[in-house]
C-alpha positions, 0 to 999 in steps of 0.5 A: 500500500502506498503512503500518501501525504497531503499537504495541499487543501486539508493536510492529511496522511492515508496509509492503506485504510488508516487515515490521519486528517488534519484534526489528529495532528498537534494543531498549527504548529503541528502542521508546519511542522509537517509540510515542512520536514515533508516538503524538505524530506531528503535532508534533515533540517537544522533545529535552529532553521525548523525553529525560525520557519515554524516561528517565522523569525520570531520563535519564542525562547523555549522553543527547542523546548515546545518543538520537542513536544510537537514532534513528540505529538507528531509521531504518536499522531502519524504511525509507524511508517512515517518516522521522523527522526532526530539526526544531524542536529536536526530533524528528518522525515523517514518514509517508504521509498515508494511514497506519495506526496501530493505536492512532488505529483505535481512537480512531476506531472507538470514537467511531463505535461510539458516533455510530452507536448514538445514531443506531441504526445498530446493525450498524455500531455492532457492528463499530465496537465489536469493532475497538476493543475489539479493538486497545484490550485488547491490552497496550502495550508490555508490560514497559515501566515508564516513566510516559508508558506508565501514561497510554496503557495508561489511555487505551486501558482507557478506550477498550476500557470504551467499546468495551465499553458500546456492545457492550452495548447493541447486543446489548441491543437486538438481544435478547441479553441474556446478551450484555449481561450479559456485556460489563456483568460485563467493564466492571464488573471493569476499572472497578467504579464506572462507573454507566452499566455498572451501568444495563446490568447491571440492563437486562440482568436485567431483558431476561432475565427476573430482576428481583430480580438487577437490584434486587440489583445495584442495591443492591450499587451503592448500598452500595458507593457510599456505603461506599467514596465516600460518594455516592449513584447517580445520577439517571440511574442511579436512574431505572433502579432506578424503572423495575425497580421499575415494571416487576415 
């Protein structure tokens, strides 16, 4: 059976049919810890560094103190096959080599997603795509305010942008181009100023049969580029907008 650990959405382990939702864990604390020693697995982690996270550069004098006490909660709370082990004046994650963990899924699933559409594999670039985007746009840890979790919740709305694209143009090539515009319009709302989105944006017009949306969108690009950044498109993006031009 595989050890699944979910850090995305409700915390949670699932162990075969033994499951430990986020209410068994040792409250927030308790929580951070975790995602932290599983998101940090192949290394221990310094006492002081997992001290200054959990407390997010504050922890209170007694802290190696109350840390010991968490992860003494912590193992009673997650069972035997999820160890965590004190080592190198630190503290590590011990777990089953075949173990899942949903964040690491979508890191993987995004970089296949990606591989198999330059390879055209589009069938498989789509599922690649959906299981990342579904992982990564689920909320991490929510509620919590520490600033290790502003770089996670980062590195996912990155993969899910990613996950997103490659969704995009799969449906772009298998002639969905409502689908393509639709994923463009969701990219564009999480990171306005990502050209390779605009591209399939204007792609996407174009597939549908509205040229002048694409010349529009393009144009908005190039206002907002040099109002807000005081760049232009780039060439790659500007090759795009020739081809619309050629193409009318």
């Amino acid at each position: 059976m595989t050890l699944r650990i979910y850090l995305t959405g409700n915390v949670a382990v699932e162990d075969g049919d033994v499951l430990v939702p986020e209410r068994r864990l040792p409250g927030r604390q308790g929580r951070l810890v975790l995602a932290v020693l599983a998101w940090r697995r192949y290394g221990a982690i310094p006492t002081d560094e997992l001290a200054d996270l959990v407390g997010d550069g504050a922890p209170p004098p007694a802290w190696p103190t109350a840390l010991r006490a968490v992860v003494s909660k912590l193992r009673t709370s997650l069972g035997d096959r999820v160890a965590i082990e004190h080592a190198f004046g630190g503290y590590r994650l011990r777990l089953p080599s075949d173990v899942w963990i949903d964040v690491e899924a979508a890191d993987g699933a995004v970089h296949e997603a990606e591989t198999a559409f330059r390879d055209w594999a589009l069938e498989q670039a789509m599922g690649a795509a959906l299981v990342a985007n579904a992982i990564a746009r689920r909320p991490f840890l929510p509620g919590e305010t520490a600033r290790w979790c502003d770089g996670r919740r980062q590195h996912l709305r990155d993969v899910r942008i990613r996950a997103l694209e490659v969704r995009g143009r799969v449906a772009l090539a298998n002639g969905d181009p409502i689908g393509a515009l639709g994923d463009a319009r969701i990219v564009l709302d999480l990171e306005p100023y990502r050209e390779t989105a605009h591209a399939l944006l204007m792609r996407a017009h174009v597939a549908a049969g509205n040229p002048a949306q694409a010349l529009g969108a393009y144009e908005r690009l190039r206002t907002r580029l040099a109002e807000d950044l005081g760049t232009q498109p780039s060439p790659e993006t500007e090759a795009v907008f020739l081809a619309v031009l050629a193409a009318r």
